[in-house]
N, C-alpha and C positions, 0 to 999 in steps of 0.2 A: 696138610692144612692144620692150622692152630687158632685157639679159641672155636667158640660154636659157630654153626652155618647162619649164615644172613639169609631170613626169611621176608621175604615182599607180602604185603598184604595188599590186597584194593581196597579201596573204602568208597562209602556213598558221597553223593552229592545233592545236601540238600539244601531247598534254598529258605528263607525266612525262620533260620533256627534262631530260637531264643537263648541264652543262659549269661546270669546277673543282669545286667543292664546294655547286655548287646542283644540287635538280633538281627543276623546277618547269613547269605549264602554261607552255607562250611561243608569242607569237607570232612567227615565222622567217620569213626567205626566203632560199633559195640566191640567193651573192651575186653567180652569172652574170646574173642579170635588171637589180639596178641599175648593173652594171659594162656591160655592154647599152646601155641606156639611158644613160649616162655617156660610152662612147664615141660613140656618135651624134647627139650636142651638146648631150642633155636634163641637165635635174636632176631625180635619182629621187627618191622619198618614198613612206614604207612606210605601208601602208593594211592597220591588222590588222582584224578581224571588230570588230563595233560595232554598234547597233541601227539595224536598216536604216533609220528614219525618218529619221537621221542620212546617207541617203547622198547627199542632194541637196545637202546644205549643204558636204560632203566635196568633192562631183563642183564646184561650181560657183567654189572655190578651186585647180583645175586649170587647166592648158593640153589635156591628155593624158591617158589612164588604159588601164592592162595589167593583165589580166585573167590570173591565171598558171595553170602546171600544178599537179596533185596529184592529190587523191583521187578516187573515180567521183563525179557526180555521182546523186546520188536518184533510183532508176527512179519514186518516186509525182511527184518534178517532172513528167516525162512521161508520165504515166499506165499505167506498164507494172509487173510483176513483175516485183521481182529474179532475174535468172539468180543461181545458185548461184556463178560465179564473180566477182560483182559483188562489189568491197571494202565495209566499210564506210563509214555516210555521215557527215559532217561536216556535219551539220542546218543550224549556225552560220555556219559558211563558206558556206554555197549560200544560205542567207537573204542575206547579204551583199553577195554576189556578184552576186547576179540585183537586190538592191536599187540595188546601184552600175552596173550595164550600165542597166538601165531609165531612171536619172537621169541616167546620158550619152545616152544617145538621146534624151531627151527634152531636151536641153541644146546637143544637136549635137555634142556633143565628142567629137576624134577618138578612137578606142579601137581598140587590136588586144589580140585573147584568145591566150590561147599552151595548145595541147593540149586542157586542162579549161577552158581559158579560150574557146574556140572551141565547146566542147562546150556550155558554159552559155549561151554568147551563141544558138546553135542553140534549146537547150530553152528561154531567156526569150522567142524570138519564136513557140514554140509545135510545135518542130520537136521530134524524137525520136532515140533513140543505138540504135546496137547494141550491144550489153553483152558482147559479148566477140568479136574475131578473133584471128586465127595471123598471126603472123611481123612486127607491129610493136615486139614487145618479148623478144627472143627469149632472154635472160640478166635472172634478177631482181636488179635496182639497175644494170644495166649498159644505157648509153645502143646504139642500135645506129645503123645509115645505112640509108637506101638514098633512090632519085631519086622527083622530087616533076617532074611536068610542066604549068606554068601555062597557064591557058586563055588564050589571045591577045585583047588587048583590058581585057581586067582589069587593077583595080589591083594584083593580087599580081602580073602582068606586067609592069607597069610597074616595081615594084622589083625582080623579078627573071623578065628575060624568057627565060629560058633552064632548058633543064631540069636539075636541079643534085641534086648530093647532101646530104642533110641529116641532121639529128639526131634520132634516133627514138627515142620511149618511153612505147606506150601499146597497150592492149588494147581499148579504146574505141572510136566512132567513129561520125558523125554518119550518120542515118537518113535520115528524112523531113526536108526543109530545112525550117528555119522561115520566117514569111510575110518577104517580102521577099529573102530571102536566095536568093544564086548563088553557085554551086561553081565558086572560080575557080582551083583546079590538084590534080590528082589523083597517087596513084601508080602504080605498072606494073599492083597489082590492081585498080584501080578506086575505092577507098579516097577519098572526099573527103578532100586533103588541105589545101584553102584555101576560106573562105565569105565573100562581102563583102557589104556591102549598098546599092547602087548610089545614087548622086544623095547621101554622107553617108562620111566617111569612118571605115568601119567594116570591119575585117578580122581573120576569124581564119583563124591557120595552125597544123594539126595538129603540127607536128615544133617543136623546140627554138631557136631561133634561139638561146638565151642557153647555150645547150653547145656554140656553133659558133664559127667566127671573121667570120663574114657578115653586114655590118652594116645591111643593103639595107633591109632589111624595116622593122626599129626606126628609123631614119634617116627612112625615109617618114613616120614616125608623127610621129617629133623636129617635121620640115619642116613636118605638117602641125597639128601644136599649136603652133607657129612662127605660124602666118595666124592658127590661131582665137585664140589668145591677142592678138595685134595687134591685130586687128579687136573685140575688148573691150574693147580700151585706148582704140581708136578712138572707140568709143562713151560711154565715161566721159567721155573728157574731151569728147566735144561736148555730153553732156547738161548 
């Protein structure tokens, strides 16, 4: 492969956004995630909501693909009752989303989910949330910190083997693991805060990376849609 890996982002869907004299449905993303991905030697590309049958065809013009933060997802994905504190859901977004994580796994390509994006990779493998904790989000719209401690041995160790402070914003928080998946770094409460799913590289990490200056994590991702992208190339041109 030549030049850098093409990294897929998702983005939100919101509707009645304002800016200059329009205000209109848009599809957005905070521009920490492709500046993220940009510093860690990828090239970003935004991936708004689309008809899921469309995500295989999306995923398989990748190197890469990030699954981002935002809204709760859908207690009926997991089969549970809304808590009362659960936001509402973005029906469109989570069809999307779970349509585009499915088509990477089944593709092989690397993927890391970021908060919601870790939360959905959890419910697509059949795993479950708890719908509301204390003290991950402790000011509403304001990011908070605290330390995140990786399991030894994992690849969320491997890009970062130490336990470190990170970017926090979220009331959510992974349950029952889905099939496959191990809880690779937690926080001081117990809090899964990292899930990967071994033999594939596939990792979610509950906190922010793209509200931080810590390029570890996305870098791994860059590195490793670096191989898979190669090893495609590889294969075109021997066929």
């Amino acid at each position: 492969m030549t030049g850098r890996p093409l990294i897929g982002i998702s983005t939100y869907l919101e509707p009645g956004t304002r800016w200059g004299v329009w205000e209109m449905e848009t599809a957005l993303l905070p521009v920490g995630y492709p500046r993220l991905v940009q510093r860690a030697g990828g090239i970003a590309v935004m991936l708004p909501p689309d008809e899921p049958e469309r995500a295989a065809a999306a995923v398989a013009r990748l190197d890469g693909l990030v699954i981002t933060g935002g809204p709760d997802v859908e207690p009926v994905r997991y089969g549970a009752e809304p808590d009362p504190r659960t936001g509402p859901p973005c029906r469109v977004r989570d069809a999307w989303e779970l349509a585009l994580i499915e088509a990477a796994l089944a593709a092989r390509l690397p993927l890391l989910g970021i908060c919601r994006g870790m939360q959905l990779l959890n419910v697509a493998l059949g795993g479950t949330l708890v719908q509301h904790i204390d003290g991950h989000a402790e000011v509403t719209g304001v990011f908070g910190a605290h330390t995140v401690k990786p399991v030894p041995g994992t690849r969320c160790a491997e890009a970062v083997p130490e336990e470190t402070t990170v970017p926090t914003y979220h009331h959510q928080a992974v349950d029952r693991l889905g099939e496959g998946l191990i809880a690779s770094a937690y926080a001081a409460d117990g809090t899964v805060e990292a899930v990967e799913l071994p033999g594939h590289w596939v990792l979610g990490v509950q906190w922010h990376p793209e509200m931080g200056e810590d390029v570890r994590v996305m870098r791994e991702l860059v590195r490793a849609a670096g191989s898979f992208g190669a090893a495609g190339a590889s294969g075109a041109s021997g066929a």
